[in-house]
N, C-alpha and C positions, 0 to 999 in steps of 0.2 A: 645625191638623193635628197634635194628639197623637200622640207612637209610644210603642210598650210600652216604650220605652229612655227615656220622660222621664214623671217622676212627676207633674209640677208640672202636671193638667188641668182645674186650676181658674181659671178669669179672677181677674185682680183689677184694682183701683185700681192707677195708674199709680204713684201718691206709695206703694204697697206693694209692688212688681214688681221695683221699680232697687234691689235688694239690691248685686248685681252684674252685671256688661255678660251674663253668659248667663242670669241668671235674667231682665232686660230681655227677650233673646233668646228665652228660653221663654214669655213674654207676648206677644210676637210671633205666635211659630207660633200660638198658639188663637187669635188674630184679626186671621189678614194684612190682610184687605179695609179695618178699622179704621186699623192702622197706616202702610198701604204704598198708597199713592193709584195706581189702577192696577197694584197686582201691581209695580210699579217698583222694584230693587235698589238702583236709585242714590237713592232714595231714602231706603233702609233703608244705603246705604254714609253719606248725606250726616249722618243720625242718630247713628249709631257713632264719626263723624270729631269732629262735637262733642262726643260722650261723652270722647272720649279726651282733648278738648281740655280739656274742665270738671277731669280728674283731675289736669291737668298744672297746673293755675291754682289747684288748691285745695291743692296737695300728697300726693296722694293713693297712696299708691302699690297700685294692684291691675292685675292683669294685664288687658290691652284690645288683642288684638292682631288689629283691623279699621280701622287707617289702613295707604291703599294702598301697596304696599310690603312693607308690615308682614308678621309671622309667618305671618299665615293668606294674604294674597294670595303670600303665595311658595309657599307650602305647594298650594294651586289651581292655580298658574301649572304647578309641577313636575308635574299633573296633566292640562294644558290647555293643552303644548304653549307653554311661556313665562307671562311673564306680558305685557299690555298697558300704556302710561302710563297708562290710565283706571282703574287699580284690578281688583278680584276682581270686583266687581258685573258688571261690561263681559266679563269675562272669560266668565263662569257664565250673562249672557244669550247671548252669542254662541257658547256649546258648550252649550245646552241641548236632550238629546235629543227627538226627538217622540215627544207623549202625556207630556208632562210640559212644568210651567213652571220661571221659572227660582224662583222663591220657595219650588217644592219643591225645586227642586234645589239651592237654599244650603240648604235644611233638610238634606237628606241628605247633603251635603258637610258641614256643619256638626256632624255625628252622628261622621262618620266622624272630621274632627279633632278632639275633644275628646275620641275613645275612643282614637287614637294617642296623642296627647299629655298624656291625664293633665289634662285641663283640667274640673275642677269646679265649680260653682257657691258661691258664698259660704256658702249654705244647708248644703254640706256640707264647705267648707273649717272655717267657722267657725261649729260650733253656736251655736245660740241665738240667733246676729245680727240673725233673722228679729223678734223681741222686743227689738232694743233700735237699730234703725237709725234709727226715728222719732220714741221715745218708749220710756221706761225702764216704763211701767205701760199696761200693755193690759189693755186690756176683756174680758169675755165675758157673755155672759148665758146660753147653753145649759152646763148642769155637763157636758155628754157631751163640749162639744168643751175645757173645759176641761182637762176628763181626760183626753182624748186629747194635749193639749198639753206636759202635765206625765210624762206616760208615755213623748213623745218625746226630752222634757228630761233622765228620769231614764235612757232608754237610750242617752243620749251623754254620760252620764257625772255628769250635775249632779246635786246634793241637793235636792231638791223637798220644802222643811217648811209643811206643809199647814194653815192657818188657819182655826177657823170665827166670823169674826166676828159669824155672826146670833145669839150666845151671851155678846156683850158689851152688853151694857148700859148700862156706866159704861164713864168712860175709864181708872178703875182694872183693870175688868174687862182691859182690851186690851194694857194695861202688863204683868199677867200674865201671860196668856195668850203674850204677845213672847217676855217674861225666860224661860218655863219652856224653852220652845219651843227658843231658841237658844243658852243656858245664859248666860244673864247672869251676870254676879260677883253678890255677897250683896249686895252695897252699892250697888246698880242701884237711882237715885231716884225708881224709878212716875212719869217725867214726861220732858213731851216734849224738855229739852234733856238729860236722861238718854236718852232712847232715839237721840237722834241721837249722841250719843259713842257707845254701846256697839255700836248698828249698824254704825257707821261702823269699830270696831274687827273687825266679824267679816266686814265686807264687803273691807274692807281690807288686815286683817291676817292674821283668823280661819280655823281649818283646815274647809276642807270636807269631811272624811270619807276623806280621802284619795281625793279625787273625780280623776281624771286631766287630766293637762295641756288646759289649755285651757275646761275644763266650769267651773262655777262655782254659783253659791248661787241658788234660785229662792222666793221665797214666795207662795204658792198663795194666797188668801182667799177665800170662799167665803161667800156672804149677805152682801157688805160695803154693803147698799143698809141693811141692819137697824142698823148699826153706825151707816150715815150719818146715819141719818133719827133715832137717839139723841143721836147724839154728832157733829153736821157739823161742825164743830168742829174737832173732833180727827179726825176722819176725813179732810178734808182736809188734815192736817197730818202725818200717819203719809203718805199718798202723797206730799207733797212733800219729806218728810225720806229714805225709801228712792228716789225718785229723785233727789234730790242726792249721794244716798251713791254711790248706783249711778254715777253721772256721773263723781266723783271715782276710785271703785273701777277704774275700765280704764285712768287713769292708769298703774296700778298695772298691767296686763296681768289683773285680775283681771274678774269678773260677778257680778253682781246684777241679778238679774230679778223684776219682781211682777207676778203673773197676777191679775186680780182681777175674779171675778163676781157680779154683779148681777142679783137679780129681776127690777127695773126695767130695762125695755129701754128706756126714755129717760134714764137716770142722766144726769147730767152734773160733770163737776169743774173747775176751774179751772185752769190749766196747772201741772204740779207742776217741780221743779226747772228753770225757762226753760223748759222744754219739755211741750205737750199730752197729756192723758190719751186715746189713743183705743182704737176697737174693734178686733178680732182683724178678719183679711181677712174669714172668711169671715161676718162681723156687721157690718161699716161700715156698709152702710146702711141705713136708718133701715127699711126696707121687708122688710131679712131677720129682725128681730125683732116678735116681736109672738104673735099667739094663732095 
């Protein structure tokens, strides 16, 4: 049940949704009947309670405030005539008005707190997070939604330097093509344990444009199946060295991000820095790409 006040109306994959507990939340609403067995809150309260419990066990610190009690059941309660020991769920079914259920009515109560309280989703706390919460190089194989990715990138602020690898050839081709691109030093050795120092200095260290707090470095590539199917090679070795770099770079409070599209709507690569190369949401599955 999308409202004009949440943008997020596309389903996704579940391992792509837990950005953070309201982007969860907004995966919810497009498919309560999926999530919530019978329209049940306590179901969706008993969800939330582990959410909050995995944040506490792993050191997490983001804001999750649906254990009973908690921020939001007070904030209900003060609504609803107290609140109950059973939690907000208990609360919201037992003051649920007729001609509505209670799964609409946490949605709507859940509208109304986040617009009091300033409570955001990670998507818009934290540009970019969307591209690096599972995997530092995503996929794409349609150029339009790539474009549209990097258009989002560069109006929150990030440097989007635009690659076309169907125009390398050799793996000297791509050394160039890097060094021009990101101003390598003169002394930059056309090779891959040169490209991971120098990466690593601009991912790391390097100024992005005077990009604003928080925005970071994106590299676009574009025909990188041309590049594979020359040089697999080194093709897999450019994706494992900018996600290593990238991994180390947030050490640092800093990002690095690789968008990378492919003709081939079955590409596949090896995991790049411990972690998998996958596809953009709206291309995971194997059934959205094709003719």
């Amino acid at each position: 049940m999308p409202t004009e006040n949440h943008p997020h109306d596309a389903a996704q994959h579940w391992q792509d949704c837990a950005v953070d507990v309201y982007d969860f939340l907004d995966q919810v609403r497009l498919r309560p009947g999926m999530w919530l067995r019978a329209g049940s809150l306590h179901d969706l309260q008993t969800m939330l309670i582990g959410y909050q419990v995995a944040l506490g066990v792993h050191s997490i610190d983001d804001p999750c405030d649906f254990w009973p009690g908690g921020a939001f059941s007070q904030w209900v309660g003060a609504r609803r005539d107290g609140t109950g020991s059973l939690g907000w769920a208990a609360d919201i079914e037992r003051s649920t008005p007729d001609g509505s259920t209670p799964v609409e009515e946490f949605f709507r109560l859940l509208d109304a707190y986040r617009n009091e309280t300033g409570r955001a989703s990670a998507t818009n706390r934290l540009p970019g997070i969307e591209y690096m919460i599972n995997t530092f190089v995503t996929l794409f194989w349609r150029k339009r939604l790539l474009r549209q990715a990097t258009d989002r990138l560069e109006d929150r602020g990030f440097r989007v330097i635009r690659l076309e690898a169907g125009r390398w050839n050799t793996e000297r081709d791509m050394h160039r093509a890097i060094a021009a691109a990101l101003h390598f030093p003169d002394y930059y050795g056309h090779n891959l344990d040169a490209l991971n120092d120098c990466l690593g200095d601009v991912a790391c260290y390097g100024a992005y444009d005077d990009a604003p707090e928080g925005a970071g470095l994106v590299l676009a590539f574009t025909d990188y199946d041309r590049f594979t199917a020359a040089c697999p090679k080194a093709a897999q070795d450019v994706l494992d060295i900018v996600a290593d770099q990238a991994r180390q770079a947030t050490a640092l409070r800093r990002r690095l991000i690789a968008l990378v599209q492919s003709n081939d709507p079955r590409i596949r690569f090896e995991p790049v820095g411990a972690m998998p190369v996958m596809w953009n949401p709206d291309e995971s599955l194997d059934a959205s790409r094709g003719a």
